[in-house]
SEKOLTI-149561 format. One record per residue: residue number from 0; x, y, z of N, C-alpha, C in turn; chain. Coordinates in nm, 2 decimals. Example, Ala and Ser with C-alpha at 12.3 -4.5 7.8 and 13.67 -1.06 7.14 Angstrom:
- 0, 1.32, -0.57, 0.78, 1.23, -0.45, 0.78, 1.32, -0.33, 0.78, A
- 1, 1.28, -0.22, 0.71, 1.37, -0.11, 0.71, 1.29, 0.00, 0.79, A
***
This chain:
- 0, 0.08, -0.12, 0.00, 0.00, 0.00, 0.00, 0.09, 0.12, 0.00, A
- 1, 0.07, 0.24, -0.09, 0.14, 0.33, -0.11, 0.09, 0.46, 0.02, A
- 2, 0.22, 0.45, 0.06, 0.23, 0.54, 0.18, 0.19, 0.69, 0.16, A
- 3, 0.14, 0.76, 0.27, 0.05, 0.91, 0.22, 0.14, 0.99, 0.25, A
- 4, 0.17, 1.09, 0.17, 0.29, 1.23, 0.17, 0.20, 1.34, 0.24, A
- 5, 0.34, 1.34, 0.31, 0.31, 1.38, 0.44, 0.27, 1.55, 0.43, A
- 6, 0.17, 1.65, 0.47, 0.19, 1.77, 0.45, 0.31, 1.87, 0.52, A
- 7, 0.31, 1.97, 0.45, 0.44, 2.02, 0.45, 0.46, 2.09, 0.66, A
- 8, 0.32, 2.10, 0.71, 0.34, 2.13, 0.85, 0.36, 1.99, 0.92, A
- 9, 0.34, 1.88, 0.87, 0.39, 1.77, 0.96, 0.54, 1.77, 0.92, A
- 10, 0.60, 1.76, 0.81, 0.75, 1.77, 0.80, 0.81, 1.86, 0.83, A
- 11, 0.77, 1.99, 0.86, 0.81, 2.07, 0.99, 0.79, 2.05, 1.12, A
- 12, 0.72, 1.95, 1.13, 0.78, 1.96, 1.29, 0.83, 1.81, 1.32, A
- 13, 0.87, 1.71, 1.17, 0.93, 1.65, 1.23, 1.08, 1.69, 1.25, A
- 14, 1.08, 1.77, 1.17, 1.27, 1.83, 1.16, 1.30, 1.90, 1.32, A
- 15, 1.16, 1.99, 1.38, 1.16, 2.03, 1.50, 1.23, 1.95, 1.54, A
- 16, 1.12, 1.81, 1.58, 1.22, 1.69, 1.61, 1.32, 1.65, 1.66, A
- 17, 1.40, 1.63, 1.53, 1.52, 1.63, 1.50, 1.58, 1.72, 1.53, A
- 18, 1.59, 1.80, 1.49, 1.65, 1.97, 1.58, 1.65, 1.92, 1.68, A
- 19, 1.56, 1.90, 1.81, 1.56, 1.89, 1.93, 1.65, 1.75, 2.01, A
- 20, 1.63, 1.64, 1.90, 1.69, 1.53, 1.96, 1.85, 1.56, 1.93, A
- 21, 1.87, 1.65, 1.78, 2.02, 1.66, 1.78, 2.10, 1.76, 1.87, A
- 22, 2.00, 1.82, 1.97, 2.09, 1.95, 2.10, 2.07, 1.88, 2.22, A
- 23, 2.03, 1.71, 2.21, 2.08, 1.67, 2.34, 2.19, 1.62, 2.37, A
- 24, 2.28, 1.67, 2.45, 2.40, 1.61, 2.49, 2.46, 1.46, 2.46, A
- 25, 2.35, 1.36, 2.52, 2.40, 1.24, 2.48, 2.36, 1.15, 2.37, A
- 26, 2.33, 1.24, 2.26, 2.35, 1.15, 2.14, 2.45, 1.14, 2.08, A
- 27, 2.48, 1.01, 2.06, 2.61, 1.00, 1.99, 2.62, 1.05, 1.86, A
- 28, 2.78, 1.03, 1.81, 2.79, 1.09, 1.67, 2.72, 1.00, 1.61, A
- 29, 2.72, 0.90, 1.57, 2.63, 0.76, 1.44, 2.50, 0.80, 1.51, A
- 30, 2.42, 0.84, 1.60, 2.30, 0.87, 1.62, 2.24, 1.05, 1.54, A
- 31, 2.36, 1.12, 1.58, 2.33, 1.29, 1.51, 2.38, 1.26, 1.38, A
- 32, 2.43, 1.17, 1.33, 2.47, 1.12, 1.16, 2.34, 1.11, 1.10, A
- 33, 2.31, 1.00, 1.19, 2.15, 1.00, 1.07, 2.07, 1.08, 1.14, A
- 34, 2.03, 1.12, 1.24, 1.93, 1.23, 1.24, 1.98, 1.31, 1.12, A
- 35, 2.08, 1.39, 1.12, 2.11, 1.47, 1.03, 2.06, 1.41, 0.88, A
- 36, 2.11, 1.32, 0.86, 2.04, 1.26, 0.72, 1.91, 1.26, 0.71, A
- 37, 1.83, 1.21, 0.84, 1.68, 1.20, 0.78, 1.63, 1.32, 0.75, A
- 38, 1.69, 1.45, 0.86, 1.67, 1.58, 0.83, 1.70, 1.64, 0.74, A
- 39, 1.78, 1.58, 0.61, 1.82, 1.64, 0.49, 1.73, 1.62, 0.40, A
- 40, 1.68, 1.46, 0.44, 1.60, 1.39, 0.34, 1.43, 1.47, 0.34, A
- 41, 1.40, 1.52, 0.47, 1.28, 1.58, 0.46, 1.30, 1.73, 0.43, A
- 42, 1.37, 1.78, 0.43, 1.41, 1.88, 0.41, 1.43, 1.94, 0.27, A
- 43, 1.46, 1.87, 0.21, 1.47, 1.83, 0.03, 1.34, 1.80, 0.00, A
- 44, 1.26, 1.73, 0.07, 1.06, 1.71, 0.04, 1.03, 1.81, 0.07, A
- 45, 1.10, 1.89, 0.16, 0.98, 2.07, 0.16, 1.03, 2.12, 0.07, A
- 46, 1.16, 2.19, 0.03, 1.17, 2.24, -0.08, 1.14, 2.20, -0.22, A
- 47, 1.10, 2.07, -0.22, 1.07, 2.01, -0.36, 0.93, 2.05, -0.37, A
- 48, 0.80, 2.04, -0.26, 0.71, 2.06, -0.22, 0.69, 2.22, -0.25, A
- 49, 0.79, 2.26, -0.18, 0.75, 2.44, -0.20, 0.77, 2.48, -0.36, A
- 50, 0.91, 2.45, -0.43, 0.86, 2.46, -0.54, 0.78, 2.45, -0.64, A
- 51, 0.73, 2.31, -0.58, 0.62, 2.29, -0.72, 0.48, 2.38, -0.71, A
- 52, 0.47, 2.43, -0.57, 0.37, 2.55, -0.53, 0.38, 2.65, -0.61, A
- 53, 0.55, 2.73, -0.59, 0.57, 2.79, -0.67, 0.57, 2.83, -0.81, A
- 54, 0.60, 2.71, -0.87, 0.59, 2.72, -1.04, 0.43, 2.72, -1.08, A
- 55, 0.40, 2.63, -0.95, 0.19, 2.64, -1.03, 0.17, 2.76, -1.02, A
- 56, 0.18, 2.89, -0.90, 0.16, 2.97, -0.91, 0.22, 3.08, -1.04, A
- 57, 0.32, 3.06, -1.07, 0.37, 3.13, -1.20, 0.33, 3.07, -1.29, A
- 58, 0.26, 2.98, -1.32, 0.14, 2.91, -1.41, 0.03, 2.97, -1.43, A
- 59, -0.05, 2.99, -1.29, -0.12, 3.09, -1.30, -0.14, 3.22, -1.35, A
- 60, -0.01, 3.26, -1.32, -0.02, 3.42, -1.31, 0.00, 3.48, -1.49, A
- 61, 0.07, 3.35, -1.54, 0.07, 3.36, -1.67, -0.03, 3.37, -1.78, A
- 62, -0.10, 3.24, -1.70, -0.28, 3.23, -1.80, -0.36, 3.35, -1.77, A
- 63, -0.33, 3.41, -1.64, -0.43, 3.53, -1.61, -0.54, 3.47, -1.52, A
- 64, -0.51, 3.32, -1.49, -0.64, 3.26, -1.35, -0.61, 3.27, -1.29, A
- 65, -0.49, 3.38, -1.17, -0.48, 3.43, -1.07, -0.53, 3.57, -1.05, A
- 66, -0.68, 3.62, -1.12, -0.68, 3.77, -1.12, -0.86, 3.70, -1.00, A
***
């Protein structure tokens, strides 16, 4: 079953998250490795996410269906 993409305020606050788990003292380095990784990896889904917002809207604005 294909998994549901996540909206862009739930992948903000999983990086919260992350952020928070990576300023505790005793995580190790191979534990702030991949946090850092999965933080890149969702991080790259918002901006992929934000852009395609973006281009639809300069789609619009082109045809004139944003008046």
């Amino acid at each position: 079953m294909a998994k549901k993409e996540q909206s862009l305020e739930q992948s903000f606050e999983q990086l919260n998250e992350i952020i928070a788990n990576l300023e505790k003292e005793e995580v190790s380095l191979e534990d702030s490795f991949a946090l850092y990784h999965e933080g890149m990896k969702i991080l790259k889904r918002c901006n992929d996410a934000i852009d395609k917002v973006e281009k639809e809207l300069i789609i619009l604005e082109e045809n004139g269906s944003w008046e």
